[in-house]
VMD Tcl script that draws the C-alpha trace (Angstrom):
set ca {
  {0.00 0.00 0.00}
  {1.31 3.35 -1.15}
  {0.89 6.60 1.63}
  {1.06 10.24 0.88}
  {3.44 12.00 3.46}
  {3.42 16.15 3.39}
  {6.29 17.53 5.66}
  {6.02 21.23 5.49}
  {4.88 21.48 1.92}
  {7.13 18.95 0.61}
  {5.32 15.30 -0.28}
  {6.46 11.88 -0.68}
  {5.37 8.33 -0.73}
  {5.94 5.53 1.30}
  {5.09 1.78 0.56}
  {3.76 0.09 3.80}
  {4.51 -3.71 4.12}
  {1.96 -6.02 3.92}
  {1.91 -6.31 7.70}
  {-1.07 -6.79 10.48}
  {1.24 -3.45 12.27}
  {1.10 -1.59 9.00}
  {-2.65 -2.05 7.93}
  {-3.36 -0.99 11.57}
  {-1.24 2.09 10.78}
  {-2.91 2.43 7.50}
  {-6.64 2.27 8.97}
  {-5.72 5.46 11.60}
  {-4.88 7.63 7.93}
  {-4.90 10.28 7.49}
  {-3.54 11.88 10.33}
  {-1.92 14.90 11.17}
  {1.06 14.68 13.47}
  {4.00 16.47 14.98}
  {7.56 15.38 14.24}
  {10.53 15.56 17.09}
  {13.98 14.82 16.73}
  {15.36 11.80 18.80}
  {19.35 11.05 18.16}
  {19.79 13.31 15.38}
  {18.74 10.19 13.52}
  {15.53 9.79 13.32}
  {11.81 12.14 13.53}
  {9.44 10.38 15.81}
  {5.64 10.92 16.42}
  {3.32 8.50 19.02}
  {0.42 7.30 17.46}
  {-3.37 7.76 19.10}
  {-3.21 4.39 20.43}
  {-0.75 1.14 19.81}
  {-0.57 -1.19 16.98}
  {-1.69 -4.27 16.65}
  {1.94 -6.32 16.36}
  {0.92 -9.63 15.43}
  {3.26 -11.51 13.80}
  {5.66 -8.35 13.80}
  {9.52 -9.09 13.89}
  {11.17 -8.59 17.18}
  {13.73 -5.83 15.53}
  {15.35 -4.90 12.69}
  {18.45 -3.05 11.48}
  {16.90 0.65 9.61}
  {18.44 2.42 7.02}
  {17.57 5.95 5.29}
  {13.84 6.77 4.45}
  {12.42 3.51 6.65}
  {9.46 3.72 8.70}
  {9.48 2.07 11.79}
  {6.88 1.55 14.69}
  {9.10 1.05 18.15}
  {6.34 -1.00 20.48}
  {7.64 -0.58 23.77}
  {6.74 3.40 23.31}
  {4.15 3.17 20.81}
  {5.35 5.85 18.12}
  {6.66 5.34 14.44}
  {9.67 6.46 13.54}
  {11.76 8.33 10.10}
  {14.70 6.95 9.76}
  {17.04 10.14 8.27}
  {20.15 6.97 7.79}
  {21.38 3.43 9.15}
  {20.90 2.99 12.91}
  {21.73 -0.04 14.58}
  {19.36 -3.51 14.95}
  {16.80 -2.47 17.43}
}
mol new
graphics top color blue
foreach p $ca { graphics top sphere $p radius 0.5 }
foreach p [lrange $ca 0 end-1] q [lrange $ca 1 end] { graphics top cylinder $p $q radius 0.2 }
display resetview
């Protein structure tokens, strides 16, 4: 599934996986949200409420542009380069 993202005026897409956590995500759009800068590496925002992580990975190693939902705080994630497996 393809999403629309508008970050002050500027607009891209994003392809969500085929994932019981992303069609959750997909079902709370559209949304508006405010960004905040955690590490320098990545924008986070918390979601209205948690996803559904049903057959969800327990981590994985980001790189540039991903989009990540971090369970244990409940917010997605931008990934602005590579992080480490979390």
């Amino acid at each position: 599934m393809m999403i629309r993202i508008e970050i002050n005026g500027e607009v891209a897409t994003a392809t969500l996986e085929n994932s019981v956590a992303a069609r959750d995500f997909a079902s709370m759009l559209p949304m508006e949200m405010t960004l905040e800068n955690y590490a320098d590496i990545e924008r986070i925002f918390y979601l209205p409420r948690k996803l559904d992580t049903t057959d969800a990975p327990a981590g994985m190693t980001p790189k540039r542009g991903d989009i990540n939902y971090y369970a244990p705080w409940g917010n997605l994630a931008i990934f602005l380069g590579k992080a480490a497996y979390a």
